[in-house]
Every structure is written in structure tokens, then in C-alpha cells.
N, C-alpha and C positions, 0 to 999 in steps of 0.2 A: 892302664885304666881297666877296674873291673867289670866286667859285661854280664848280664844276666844269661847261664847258659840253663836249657833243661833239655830231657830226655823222655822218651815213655817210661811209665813207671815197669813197663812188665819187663823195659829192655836193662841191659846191665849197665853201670856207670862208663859217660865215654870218654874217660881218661883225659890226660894222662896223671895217674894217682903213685907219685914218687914218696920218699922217705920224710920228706917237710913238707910243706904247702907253699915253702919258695919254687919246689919244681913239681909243684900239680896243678892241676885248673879244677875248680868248683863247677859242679851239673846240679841241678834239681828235678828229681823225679816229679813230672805232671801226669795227671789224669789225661785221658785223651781228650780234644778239641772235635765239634761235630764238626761235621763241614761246613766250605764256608756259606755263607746264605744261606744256612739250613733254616725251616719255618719250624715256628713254632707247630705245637701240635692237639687240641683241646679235646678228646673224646664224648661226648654228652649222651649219655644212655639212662634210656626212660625206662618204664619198668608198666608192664600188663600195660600196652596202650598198643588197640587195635590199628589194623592198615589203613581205616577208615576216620581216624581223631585227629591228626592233624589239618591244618588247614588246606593245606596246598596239596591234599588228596586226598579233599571230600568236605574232611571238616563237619561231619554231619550233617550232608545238605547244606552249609554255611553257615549251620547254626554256631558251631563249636569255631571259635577265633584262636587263633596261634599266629599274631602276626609279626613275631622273631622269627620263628623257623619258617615260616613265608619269606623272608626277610631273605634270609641265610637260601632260601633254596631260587630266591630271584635270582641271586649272584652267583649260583650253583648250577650241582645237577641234582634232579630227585631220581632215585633208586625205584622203580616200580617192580621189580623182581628178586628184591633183596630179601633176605629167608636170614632165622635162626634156627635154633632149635625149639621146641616149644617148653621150654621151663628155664627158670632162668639164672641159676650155679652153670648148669652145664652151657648157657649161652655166653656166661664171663668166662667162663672157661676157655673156650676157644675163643673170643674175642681177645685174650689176652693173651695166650698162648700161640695161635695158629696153628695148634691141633683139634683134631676132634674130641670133642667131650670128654665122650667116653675112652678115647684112646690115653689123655693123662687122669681115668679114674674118676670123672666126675659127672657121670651117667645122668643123675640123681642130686637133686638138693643135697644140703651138708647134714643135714637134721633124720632123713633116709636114708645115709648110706650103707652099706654092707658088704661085708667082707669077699668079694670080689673085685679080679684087678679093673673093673671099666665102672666100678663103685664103690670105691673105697672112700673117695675122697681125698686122696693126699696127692695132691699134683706135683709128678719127679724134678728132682734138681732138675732133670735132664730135658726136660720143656720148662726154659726160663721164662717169663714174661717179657709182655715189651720193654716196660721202665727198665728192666733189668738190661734188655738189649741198648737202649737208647741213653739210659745213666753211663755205659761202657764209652759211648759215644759222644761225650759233653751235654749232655740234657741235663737241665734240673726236671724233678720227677716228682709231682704230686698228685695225690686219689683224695676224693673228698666223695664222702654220702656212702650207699650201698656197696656192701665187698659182697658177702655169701662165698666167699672160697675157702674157708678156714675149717679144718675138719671140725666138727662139732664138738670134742671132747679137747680141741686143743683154744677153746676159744675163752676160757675162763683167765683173771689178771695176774698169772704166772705163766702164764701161754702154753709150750713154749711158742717164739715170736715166728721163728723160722717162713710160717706159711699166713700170717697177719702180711697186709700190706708191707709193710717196711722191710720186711724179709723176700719179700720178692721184685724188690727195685725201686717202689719205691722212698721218696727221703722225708714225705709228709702225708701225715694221712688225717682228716677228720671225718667220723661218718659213723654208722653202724656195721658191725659186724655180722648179723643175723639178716631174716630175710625180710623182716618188716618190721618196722616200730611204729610208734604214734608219731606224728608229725606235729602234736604240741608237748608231747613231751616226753623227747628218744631217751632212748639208751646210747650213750653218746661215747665215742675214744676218740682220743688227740693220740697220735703215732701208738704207741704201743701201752699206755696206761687209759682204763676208764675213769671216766671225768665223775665225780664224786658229786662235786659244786655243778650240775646242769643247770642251765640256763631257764629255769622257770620262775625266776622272780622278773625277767623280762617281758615288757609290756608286749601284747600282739605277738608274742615269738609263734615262729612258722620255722619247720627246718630248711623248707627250704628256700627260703631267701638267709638263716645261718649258713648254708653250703655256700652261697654263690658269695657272701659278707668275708667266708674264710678264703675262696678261689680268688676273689677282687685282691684280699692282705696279703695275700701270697706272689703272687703275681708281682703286684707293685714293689713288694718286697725284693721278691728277686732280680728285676729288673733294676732295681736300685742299684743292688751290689753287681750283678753283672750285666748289663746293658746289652752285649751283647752274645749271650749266651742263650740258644734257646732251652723253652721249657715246655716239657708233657703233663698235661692237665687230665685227670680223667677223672668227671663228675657224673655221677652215678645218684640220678634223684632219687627217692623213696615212690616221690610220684609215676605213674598213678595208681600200684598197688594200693591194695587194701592194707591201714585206712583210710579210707577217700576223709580226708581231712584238709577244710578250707576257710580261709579267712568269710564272715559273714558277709560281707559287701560284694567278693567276688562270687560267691552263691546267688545274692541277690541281683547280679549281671545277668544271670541265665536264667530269673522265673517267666515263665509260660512260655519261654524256646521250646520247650518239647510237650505242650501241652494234648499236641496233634496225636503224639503216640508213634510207636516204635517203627507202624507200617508203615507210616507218611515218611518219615523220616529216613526211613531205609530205601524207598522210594528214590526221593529227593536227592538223597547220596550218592546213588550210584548215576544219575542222572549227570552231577555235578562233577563226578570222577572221570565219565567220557568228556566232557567240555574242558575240562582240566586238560587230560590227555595222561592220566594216569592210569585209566582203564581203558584196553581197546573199543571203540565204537561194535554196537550190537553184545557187547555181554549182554545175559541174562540175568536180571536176579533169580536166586537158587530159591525154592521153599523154602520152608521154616528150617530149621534145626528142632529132631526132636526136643519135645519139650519146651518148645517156644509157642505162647500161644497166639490166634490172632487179637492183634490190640482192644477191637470191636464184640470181642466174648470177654471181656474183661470189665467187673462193674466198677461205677465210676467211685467207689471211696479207693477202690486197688489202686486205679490208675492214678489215682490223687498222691497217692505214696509213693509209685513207681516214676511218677515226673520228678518226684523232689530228689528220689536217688539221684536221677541224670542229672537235674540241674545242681546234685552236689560235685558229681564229676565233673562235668564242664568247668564247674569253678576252680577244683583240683588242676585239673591240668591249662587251662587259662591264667592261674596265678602261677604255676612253673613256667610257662611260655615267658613271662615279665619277667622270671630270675633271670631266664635265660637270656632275655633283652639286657638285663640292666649290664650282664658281664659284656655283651657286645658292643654296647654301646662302650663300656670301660676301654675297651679295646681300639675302638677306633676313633674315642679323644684322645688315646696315646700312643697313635701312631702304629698302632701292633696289630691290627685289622687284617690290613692286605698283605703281612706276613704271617698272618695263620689259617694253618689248614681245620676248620671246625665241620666233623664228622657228627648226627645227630640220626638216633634213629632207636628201637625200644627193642627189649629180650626175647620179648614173644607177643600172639596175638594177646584181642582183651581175654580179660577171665569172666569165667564161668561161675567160679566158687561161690557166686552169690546165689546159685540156686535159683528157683522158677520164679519167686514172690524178691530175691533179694534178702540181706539179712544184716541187719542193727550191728547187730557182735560178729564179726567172720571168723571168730574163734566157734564159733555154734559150728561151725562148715568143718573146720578141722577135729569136733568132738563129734561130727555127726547126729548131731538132734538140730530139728527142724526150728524154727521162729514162727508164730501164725502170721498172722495179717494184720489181727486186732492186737496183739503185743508191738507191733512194730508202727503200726498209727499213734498209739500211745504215744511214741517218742517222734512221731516223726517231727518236728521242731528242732527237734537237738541233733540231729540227722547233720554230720560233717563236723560237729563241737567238739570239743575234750572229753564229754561223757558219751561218745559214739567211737563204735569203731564198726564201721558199715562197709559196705558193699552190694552192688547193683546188682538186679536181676542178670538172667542171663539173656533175655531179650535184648537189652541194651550190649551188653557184650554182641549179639549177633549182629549187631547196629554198626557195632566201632569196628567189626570185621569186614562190612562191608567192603567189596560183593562175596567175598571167599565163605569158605563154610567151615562150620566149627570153631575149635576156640583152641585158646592155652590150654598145654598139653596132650591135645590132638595134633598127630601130624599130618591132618591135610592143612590147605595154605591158610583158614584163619589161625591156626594155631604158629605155623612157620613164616608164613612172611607176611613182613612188616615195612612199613613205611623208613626210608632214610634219606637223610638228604646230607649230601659234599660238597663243604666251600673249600675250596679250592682256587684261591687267587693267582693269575698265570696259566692257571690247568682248564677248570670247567668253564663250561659253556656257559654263560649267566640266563639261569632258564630254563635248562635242560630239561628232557628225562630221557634214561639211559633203561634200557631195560633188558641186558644181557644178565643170564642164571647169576646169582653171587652169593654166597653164604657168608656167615660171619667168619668163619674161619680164613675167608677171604682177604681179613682187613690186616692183617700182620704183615703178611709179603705184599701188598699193596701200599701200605703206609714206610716199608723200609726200601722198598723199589724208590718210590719218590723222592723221599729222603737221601738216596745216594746212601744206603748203610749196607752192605750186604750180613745177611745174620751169621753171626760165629758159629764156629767149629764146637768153640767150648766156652760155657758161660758162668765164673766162679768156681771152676775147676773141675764142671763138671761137660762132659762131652755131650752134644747138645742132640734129639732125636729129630730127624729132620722137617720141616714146615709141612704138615698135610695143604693147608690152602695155595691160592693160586691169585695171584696178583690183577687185578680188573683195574691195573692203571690206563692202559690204553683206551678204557669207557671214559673215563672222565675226561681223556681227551678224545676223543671220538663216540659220542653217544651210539651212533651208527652199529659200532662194533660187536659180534657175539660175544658168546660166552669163553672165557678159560676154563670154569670150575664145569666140566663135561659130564659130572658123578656123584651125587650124596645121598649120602642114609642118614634116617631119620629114627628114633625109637624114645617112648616116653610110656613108663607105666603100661608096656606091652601093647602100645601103641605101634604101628610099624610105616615108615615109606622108602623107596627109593627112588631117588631121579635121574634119567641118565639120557643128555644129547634130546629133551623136553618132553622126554615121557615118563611118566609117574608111574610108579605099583603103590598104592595106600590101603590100609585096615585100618580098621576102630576096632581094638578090643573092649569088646560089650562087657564089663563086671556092674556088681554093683555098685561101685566106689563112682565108677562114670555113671549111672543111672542116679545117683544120690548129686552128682555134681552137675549135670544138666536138669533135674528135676521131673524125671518122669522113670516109671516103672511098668508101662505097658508092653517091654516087647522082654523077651527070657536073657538073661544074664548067663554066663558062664567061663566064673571066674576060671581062672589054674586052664583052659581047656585051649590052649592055641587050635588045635584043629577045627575051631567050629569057628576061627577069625572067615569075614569072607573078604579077600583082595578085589579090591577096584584097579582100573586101569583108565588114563586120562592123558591126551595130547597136548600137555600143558601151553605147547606153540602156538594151538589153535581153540583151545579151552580153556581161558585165562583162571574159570575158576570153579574145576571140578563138577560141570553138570552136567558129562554128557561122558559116559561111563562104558567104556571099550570093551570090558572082559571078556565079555561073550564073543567079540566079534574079533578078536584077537588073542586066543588065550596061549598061543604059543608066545608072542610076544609077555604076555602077563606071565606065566611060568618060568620065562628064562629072566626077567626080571627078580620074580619073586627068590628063585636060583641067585642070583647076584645081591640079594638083600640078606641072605645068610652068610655068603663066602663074607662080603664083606661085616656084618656084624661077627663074625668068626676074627675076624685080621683087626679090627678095632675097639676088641672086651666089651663086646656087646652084650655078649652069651654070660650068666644063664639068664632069661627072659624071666621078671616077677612080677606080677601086676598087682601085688599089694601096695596100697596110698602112705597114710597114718600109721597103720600097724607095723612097719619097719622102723619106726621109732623106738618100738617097744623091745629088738631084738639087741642080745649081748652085741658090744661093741667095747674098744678101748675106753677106758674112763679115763676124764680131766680129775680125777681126786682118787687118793687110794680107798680102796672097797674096807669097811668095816661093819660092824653091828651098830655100836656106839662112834658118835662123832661130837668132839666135843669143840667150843670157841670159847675165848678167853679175851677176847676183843672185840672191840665193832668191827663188822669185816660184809663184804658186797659179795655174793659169787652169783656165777651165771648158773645158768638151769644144769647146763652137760658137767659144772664143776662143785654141785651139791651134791651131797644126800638124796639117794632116791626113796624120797616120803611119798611119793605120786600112787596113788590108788592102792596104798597100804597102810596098817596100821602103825601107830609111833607114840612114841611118848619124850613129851618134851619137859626138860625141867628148866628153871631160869632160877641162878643163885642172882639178886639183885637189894641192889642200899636206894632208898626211895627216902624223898624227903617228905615237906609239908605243902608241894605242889606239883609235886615231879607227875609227869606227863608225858605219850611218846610211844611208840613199838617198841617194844624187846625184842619179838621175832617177828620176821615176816617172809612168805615161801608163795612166790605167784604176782600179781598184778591184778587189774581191774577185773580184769574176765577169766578171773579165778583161782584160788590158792587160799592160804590161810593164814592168819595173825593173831598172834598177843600182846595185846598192849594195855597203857591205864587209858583210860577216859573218865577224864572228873578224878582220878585218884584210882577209881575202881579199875581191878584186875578185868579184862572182857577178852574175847575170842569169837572170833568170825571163820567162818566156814563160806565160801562167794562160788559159785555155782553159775558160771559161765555170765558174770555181772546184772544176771537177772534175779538171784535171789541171794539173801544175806543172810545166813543161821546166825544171829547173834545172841551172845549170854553175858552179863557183867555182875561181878559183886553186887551185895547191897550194898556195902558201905565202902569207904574209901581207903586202902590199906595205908596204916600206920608207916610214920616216918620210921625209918629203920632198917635193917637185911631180912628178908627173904626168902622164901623158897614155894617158887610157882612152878603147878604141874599141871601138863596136860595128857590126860588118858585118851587118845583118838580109836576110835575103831571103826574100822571099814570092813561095809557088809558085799558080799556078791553082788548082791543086785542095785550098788552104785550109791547107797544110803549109807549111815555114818552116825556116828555120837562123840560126842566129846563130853567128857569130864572134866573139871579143872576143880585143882586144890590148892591152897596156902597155907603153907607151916602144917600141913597133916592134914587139915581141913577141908571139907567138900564147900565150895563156895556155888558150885553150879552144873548146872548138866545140861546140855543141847541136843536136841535130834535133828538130824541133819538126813532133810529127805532125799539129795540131789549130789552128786558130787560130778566132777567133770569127767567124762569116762576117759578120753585119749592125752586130752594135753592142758595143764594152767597157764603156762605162758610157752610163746615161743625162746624167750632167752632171759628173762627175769628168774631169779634162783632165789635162795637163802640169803636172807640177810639179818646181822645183828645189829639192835639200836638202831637200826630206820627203816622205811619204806621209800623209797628214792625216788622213784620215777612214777609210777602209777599204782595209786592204793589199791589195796585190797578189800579195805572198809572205805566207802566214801563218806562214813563219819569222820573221819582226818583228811586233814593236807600233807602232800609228801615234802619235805620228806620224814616227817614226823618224828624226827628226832628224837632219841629217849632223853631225859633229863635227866635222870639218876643214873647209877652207874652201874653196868654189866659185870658181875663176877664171872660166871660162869653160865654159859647155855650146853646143855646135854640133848642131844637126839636118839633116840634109841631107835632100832629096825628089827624087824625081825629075822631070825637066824635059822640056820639048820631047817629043820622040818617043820617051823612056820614061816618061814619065807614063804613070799605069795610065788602062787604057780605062774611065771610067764607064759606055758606055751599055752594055759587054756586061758589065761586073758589077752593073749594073740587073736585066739579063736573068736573070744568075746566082742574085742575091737570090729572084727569084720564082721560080725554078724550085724551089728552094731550100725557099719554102713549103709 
């Protein structure tokens, strides 16, 4: 009788293989089996959501509701000492690796990298990820939402894939690639191809209840086919980055909750955080954060503006907490609850980016020009809509930091640690708080400790560089317990900390880029000048949160620290230190597209920003060979999104052309009359002046049909990951005269881009200079 025999696939056939198959025996190479009871494993990582926004540690004073991850952390433990890094490529980074940042190259966002090894961006074969460790191991392996690990120039739809989700373990992927999208309507990939058809002919679509719609189909799916096979989840919301984007009824949950103002409120918070028992009884609250003013100097139409921000957030992250429920709830109508281990917790503290007053467009923040007050009341109505891409003061950020000080991208603790909480069925205490040192880089040998997996030698054939973290499973089963991780450093934008056995060394490098991004300019900047950083020193065992500042009275202890914060950014490509923001955008890097003068398309075709033509703050000339009918309608080109770039398209028939100036102003030009059914040839003469102003020209068949002056152009950035496209506008116009995806109707022969070459190529290193000045 024949028997089902198998083998590991990596071992050799186990015989015996004779001359016939009368005298062999059949084997079947399998993948490996995890072990057995292995749990399931769900990652859930929030994004800019302070130590103070969730419920069950603080909650705003009680104002701000998350009663899922309240949920998940009754039956748990909350983390009150949990730490990232403060930006958030280099917090996936090591969360997914279990090295530090910057030791696999990802210092820095994928959009700043530079050509150093602790910023480069290209994370080695040789720190695999988990999926990749736990696919080895019988896991099924899906990512859904936010990646940001992809070098920037390799993110465009011929990749290569290698460093996409899929290429690093795991076997599904839905989500964006870049570090923010609109959350009514993303820039969307299914595993390795961009989705063309996005889902905006859907009533009420939200991304993210699509994420948790694709985790739920996926899930049941796999469970289907293998019942008992576990599976790695790692859902990565958009929320609560900017754009604070929220369904209108869960905004309308949170009006006049923060009517009180930011004092009351921060008050109220930290009050609720000792009753909790997430902050030691007797903290202080810290001052303001420069730049934060008191609520009470603030007249009341500011404050009228400054409540609807918060009550757009709240609604933001109130309606992610209900994704969050409705997968849990999936889970424990099927049984699959109290077999999974569900980790919850965000990349860094809130942000700042919104600046003193807050800003409509938080692309203004990355081009560095300011919003008034009276531009942004204008729209305050549409504030969290589809024509909003907003973001809070940073008073409110110092809110959701509460009690710590600073924010995202600062490395004292508002900017590093953050709220998490571990359900743990079997393990945690139901209730806990655990509050031994932990960083994220923590959670790799912590999650494969428990799991019974120990990490391989060699992962894909490639030999593997050892786990910098340090496993904190014995906290989840003993809250009681100290710390493992005895030692970290910290660095962000020439930001600096280290911690070592509860005592901290922290700086703020003072530039302008941080002066522009906390909203104040009264104390001296100097950028490039490390020696004028001034080190603080803090007993984090007895100083929960940085107010009471040792240096003076220990400065040997602070110097031998400060000494251990270089050895080690020395051993982990720390070095060399740059405290440029946006302007490292603008420096040579590898291209997603080969370099030319002329770029020509012959097709409809989608590219990302890093795998276009760089048109961006240069002159061009566009021609469009096109067959137009007797109604044909539609973009020919399109280069940017809502909050800035440029398009050619008909409207009514007529040839037009927009110029969009960070979504506050629209250069528009069209024909008089409607261009004849027939072929074509449309031109555009763009030129870009020094001082950020512009014209365009446009002709047909020879013909001047029109001229634009364009006062305004965007100085550092049009989109974060929207590029060139032929025959539509896909995801967010450029002109809010059309709907995207505005499909052309007629047919594209040819589109021509021209740049300039040789010695009219634009100068980069003095529009480097311009950028920061700029700041």
C-alpha cells in the first residue's frame, strides 16, 4: 500500500531511489511545519500617534475613546516604557528586522536617503525580516497598509520587487508604498503591481476599514485552505499621519470635546494617566514646548479652528480603533482570539509638522511656506474631507505626548516612546503594565523566543547579521521584571540620545528646519554646527519624563555617556551626522528611470514621482501627438496631485493647462474654442524663474492658443509619490475642474518631454541652498 512519504525540502531525497520504481520508494519535498500550537501572530502599527492618544493611557483626559485596544490591553499588558525611534522608515525598520535602523541603512525616511551605509536605504539580504524568518517556519505571511521601506528610486511598476513587501517574506501585500497617501483616495498595490481601477467609485470608502476588509478576506481565506496553519498579519494603518482624514459622523462624535483647549486638556490627561497607572504617581507636567502657546493668549476665532483640527483627529483615530475592533471581533467569532498573539502600538510620538496655527495642506510643511489663520478658517468645514489634507497644531501634538516633551523626530521621550499594548493569551497578565526599558527593535527576538523558532544562520542563502534586540518575553510574563535592552541610541536629523541602565544623554539640534517645524523663531539656530548642541542628562528611573535635568550636577556621568553615544553611532552608520530635512531630496541618488534630456511615451502609462522625468522646479517642454474626436474629453498629461504639479487636458474640447501651487492656487489657461475632431500636435513651453514664478505657453499645430503667468510654484516637493502620467489623472487631480481619473477619450500618439541639458540644466547645489534657506 502506498503511503504518503515527505522530507524537508532543503534535505536530500530519503531513498531508496533504485533503477525502476519497482525497487524505490517516493518522498515529497515540504516546506517546513511551524510548530506545533504555534499562535497566530497580528502586528498592528499606528503611525504619529502620541503616548497620550490611546485610551487606556490617557486617552486625552477621556476625551479621545479607543475601546478595542482598551479591549486588547484588559486581556493584556500595556507597555509604559516602550520606545522607537522617532521617524518612522527607520522604526519599520527595526521592527521588522531586529536590527537597528541605521545599522541595515535606514537612518532616514526612503524619500531622504543618502548615500551612506546607515542611509542608504537598501536593507541587506543579510537582515532578513520576520515574515521572511517565519514563512521558513510554516507561517502564512501577509502586510497590508503602510510599508515606507522601499528605496525610493526602486518604488516605481517595474521595481525591481526584491525590497517591496513580497521580496522580503512576505506572500500578500495591500497597502501603500510611500509614507502617506489620502485615506479617500490612496495610491494603492496588491503584492507587487499598482492598482490602475482604485476603488473610488465606492460609496463612503475609507482606507482604512479597505485594510482591515482585505486582513478579514485574507485571514478567512487562509484558514479555509489550511486550518491549521498559523498566519503573520502585519497591518500598518495610514492612521494617524497626516492626512488626518475622517468619515463626517465620526468628526461629528468629538465636537466641543476639546472646546476647553489644549491646557485643560493636558491637565486632565496626565491626571488620568496616574489613575491609570501608566504614569508614576507625582510626575510633573513639563512647560510648554517652545512654541506652544498658552490656550488663554489665543483669540477665540484661532481657537475655533484649532478645536475642529483635534476633533478631526480624534475622529481619525476613533474610526481606526472600530477597524481595529471589527478584525477582533472576526477573530473571536472564529475561534482564532485566544490563539493569537495581537501586538498594538505606533512609530513614534505625535507630530509636529503642523506647525504653531496647524495647516489645511501638510504639503505647505514639506514646501516650507507658512498657511495664515484666515486662509485656513476659510476651509475650516472641509477640514478631514477629500479636498483637505490637514494636520494639527503642534499644541495638540504636545497634548497626545503627554507628559513627555517634544515630539516626532526629537529624541527625547515624546518623540521615542510610545504607547503599546501585548495580548498575549496564556502569557500576559490581563491588565497589566509592564514597564521594563524596551525598544522596538525588541520585538523580533521577543516574538521568536515565544514562538519556539530560533532565527537562522542563513536566510535565502544569505548568512544572516546577528539580532541587535533583546527579547522582553519574561515582562509579559512577569510585569515585575526589569529591563533586557540595558543600552540604546537614538539620532534623527541631528537629533541625538542615549540610554543606558535608566539614564539618558539627549540634545535638540537647534536648525531652522526644527524652528520652522515647532513654529517659533525666537531663540538662534545653527544649523551644520554640532558643537553648539547643548547635552541634557535625565534619571529616566526617577524622571519619567525629562524635567529635572542632571548635567551640571553630574557631568562626568554626562561626558562618559555622551563618549558612549559616538562609539556607538560609530559601530551602527550613524556617522556622518546631517541635519538637513526636505533638501536631501533634492541630492543625486540612483534613478528608478534611465537619465535622459528627451523622454518620450507611446502609451498610457502611471509612474511614480522617483520613476519620472525630473520636470520638478525646471523648465520643459511638452508636446502631445493626439486624434480627438467630436467630444473627446480627459488629461493627456498629468505630473503631481492635488497639492501641486501640472496638467494638460481638454475641457469642453478646449486644450487647457493648470499650474496648482501647493492646492491653493490654480494658473489656469484654455483655448477659445474647442479643438477640431482630428490629429494634433499640442505644445507646451513651461519656464521656471529663480524666484519660484513661471509661464507657460501652449500652442496647437504651430499656433499660440494661450499664455499663463504663474506666480507661485511649489519650491521643494508636488507630490509625495504621484508622478507622470499619460491619458489620466488617477488618484488626486491636479485641477479640481475634473474627476480622476479623467480619462482621455481620444487617443495618445505620442507625448514628448524635453529637459534641459548640458549647461542649462538647473544648478542643484544652489537650489539646495535655496531649499534651506527656504526653511
Amino acid at each position: 500500500m502506498n503511503t504518503f512519504r515527505s522530507y524537508p525540502e532543503s534535505q536530500p531525497h530519503p531513498g531508496p531511489i533504485g533503477r525502476t520504481t519497482a525497487d524505490s520508494e517516493p518522498a515529497w519535498p515540504v516546506a517546513a511545519k511551524a510548530p506545533a500550537h504555534a499562535k497566530n501572530v497580528i502586528v498592528v502599527l499606528l503611525d504619529d500617534v502620541g503616548f497620550a492618544q490611546f485610551g487606556c493611557f490617557g486617552g486625552l483626559g477621556g476625551r479621545l475613546e479607543t475601546p478595542n485596544i482598551d479591549r486588547l490591553a484588559g486581556s493584556g499588558t500595556r507597555f509604559n516604557n516602550f520606545h522607537t525611534t522617532p521617524l518612522c522608515s527607520p522604526t519599520r525598520a527595526a521592527l521588522m528586522t531586529g536590527r537597528n535602523a541605521h545599522s541595515v541603512g535606514v537612518g532616514v525616511i526612503m524619500e531622504y536617503s543618502t548615500g551612506y551605509p546607515g542611509y542608504h536605504s537598501r536593507i541587506p539580504k543579510s537582515a532578513a525580516m520576520l515574515p521572511a524568518v517565519l514563512k521558513e517556519n510554516g507561517y502564512s505571511t501577509m502586510a497590508l497598509g503602510k510599508w515606507h521601506l522601499t528605496p525610493d528610486w526602486e518604488s516605481g511598476p517595474w521595481g525591481p520587487f526584491d525590497r517591496w513587501p513580497l521580496g522580503q517574506g512576505f506572500e500578500r501585500y495591500y497597502g501603500f508604498l510611500p509614507g502617506e497617501t489620502s485615506q479617500w483616495a490612496p495610491e494603492l498595490v496588491e503584492d507587487n503591481r499598482y492598482l490602475e481601477g482604485r476603488p473610488l467609485d465606492k460609496e463612503n470608502y475609507h482606507l482604512s476599514e479597505d485594510l482591515v476588509d482585505h486582513a478579514i478576506e485574507w485571514i478567512a481565506s487562509q484558514k479555509t485552505i489550511s486550518p491549521t496553519k498559523p498566519f503573520f498579519t502585519y497591518l500598518a494603518f495610514g492612521a494617524a499621519h497626516a492626512p488626518h482624514h475622517a468619515p463626517a459622523e465620526w468628526i461629528e462624535k468629538y465636537r466641543g470635546c476639546f472646546d476647553e483647549g489644549w491646557d485643560v486638556v493636558r491637565k486632565e490627561t496626565l491626571a488620568r494617566q496616574i489613575e491609570l497607572g501608566v504614569v508614576p504617581t507625582g510626575t510633573p507636567l513639563p512647560e510648554h514646548n517652545p512654541g506652544v502657546r498658552n490656550w488663554d493668549d489665543i483669540d477665540a476665532a484661532e481657537q475655533q479652528l484649532l478645536v475642529r483640527q483635534m476633533e478631526v483627529f480624534a475622529g481619525f483615530l476613533g474610526h481606526t480603533d472600530h477597524q481595529i475592533g471589527r478584525l477582533v471581533t472576526y477573530l473571536e467569532e472564529h475561534g482564532l482570539l485566544d490563539d493569537t498573539v495581537i501586538l498594538v502600538h505606533t512609530d513614534n510620538g505625535a507630530s509636529a509638522e503642523g506647525g504653531m496655527h496647524g495647516m489645511f495642506n501638510e504639503m505647505s510643511f514639506f514646501n516650507r511656506v507658512p498657511e495664515t489663520v484666515e486662509d485656513m478658517r476659510e476651509r475650516m468645514d472641509e477640514w478631514g474631507s477629500p479636498t483637505s489634507h490637514p494636520h494639527y497644531a503642534t499644541g495638540w501634538a504636545e497634548v497626545g505626548n503627554t507628559p513627555q516633551r517634544w515630539y516626532k523626530v526629537n529624541t527625547h521621550e515624546g518623540g521615542t516612546r510610545v504607547p503599546m499594548v501585548m495580548h498575549w493569551p496564556g502569557r500576559a497578565e490581563p491588565g497589566s503594565v509592564a514597564s521594563p526599558y524596551v525598544h522596538v527593535v525588541d520585538v523580533v527576538p521577543t516574538l521568536l523566543e515565544g514562538l519556539g523558532i530560533e532565527m537562522p544562520a542563513v536566510v535565502n542563502g544569505y548568512e544572516q547579521m546577528p539580532l541587535e534586540g533583546h527579547s522582553f518575553l519574561g515582562a509579559i510574563d512577569d510585569p515585575s521584571l526589569g529591563s533586557t535592552n540595558r543600552s540604546q541610541h537614538f539620532e534623527c536629523f541631528g537629533h541625538r540620545a542615549v540610554y543606558r541602565d535608566g539614564w539618558k544623554a539627549v540634545t535638540t539640534h537647534w536648525t531652522t528646519a526644527q524652528a520652522f517645524r515647532v513654529g517659533t523663531h525666537d531663540r538662534p539656530t545653527h544649523d551644520g554646527d554640532w558643537n553648539a548642541d547643548e547635552w541634557e542628562l535625565y534619571h529616566l528611573d526617577e524622571d519619567f519624563n525629562e524635567v529635572d535635568n542632571l548635567a551640571d550636577t553630574h557631568p562626568e556621568l554626562l561626558g562618559e555617556l555622551v563618549d558612549e553615544w559616538w562609539s556607538l553611532a560609530e559601530k551602527h552608520n550613524v556617522l556622518p551626522l546631517d541635519d538637513t530635512g526636505s533638501p536631501r531630496s533634492l541630492q543625486p541618488r540612483p534613478s528608478g528611470s534611465e537619465q535622459s534630456p528627451v523622454y518620450t511615451y507611446d502609451t498610457p502609462i502611471i509612474l511614480t514621482r522617483s520613476t519620472s522625468p525630473a520636470m520638478f522646479r525646471q523648465p520643459f517642454v511638452l508636446t502631445a501627438d493626439v486624434t480627438t474626436g467630436v467630444d473627446t474629453r480627459g488629461v493627456i498629461f498629468s505630473f503631481g496631485n492635488a497639492n501641486g504639479g501640472v496638467s494638460l487636458f481638454l475641457d469642453e474640447g478646449r486644450v487647457s493647462f493648470v499650474s496648482n501651487f501647493l492646492g491653493r492656487e490654480h494658473y489656469h489657461g484654455s483655448a477659445q474654442e474647442p479643438l477640431p475632431a482630428g490629429r494634433h500636435t499640442i505644445l507646451v513651453d513651461f519656464k521656471q524663474s529663480d524666484d519660484g514664478s513661471a509661464s507657460a505657453a501652449c500652442s496647437v499645430d504651430g499656433t499660440t492658443e494661450f499664455e499663463i503667468r504663474i506666480d507661485r510654484t511649489n519650491p521643494i516637493l508636488w507630490a509625495v509619490a504621484q508622478g507622470l502620467e499619460v491619458g489620466t489623472d488617477t488618484v488626486s487631480p491636479v485641477w479640481p475642474g475634473y474627476v480622476s481619473p479623467a480619462r482621455f477619450t481620444g487617443r495618445v500618439h505620442l507625448v514628448t518631454v524635453q529637459l534641459p541639458a548640458g549647461e542649462d540644466a538647473p544648478d542643484l547645489e544652489a537650489e539646495d541652498r535655496v531649499a534651506r534657506v527656504r526653511q
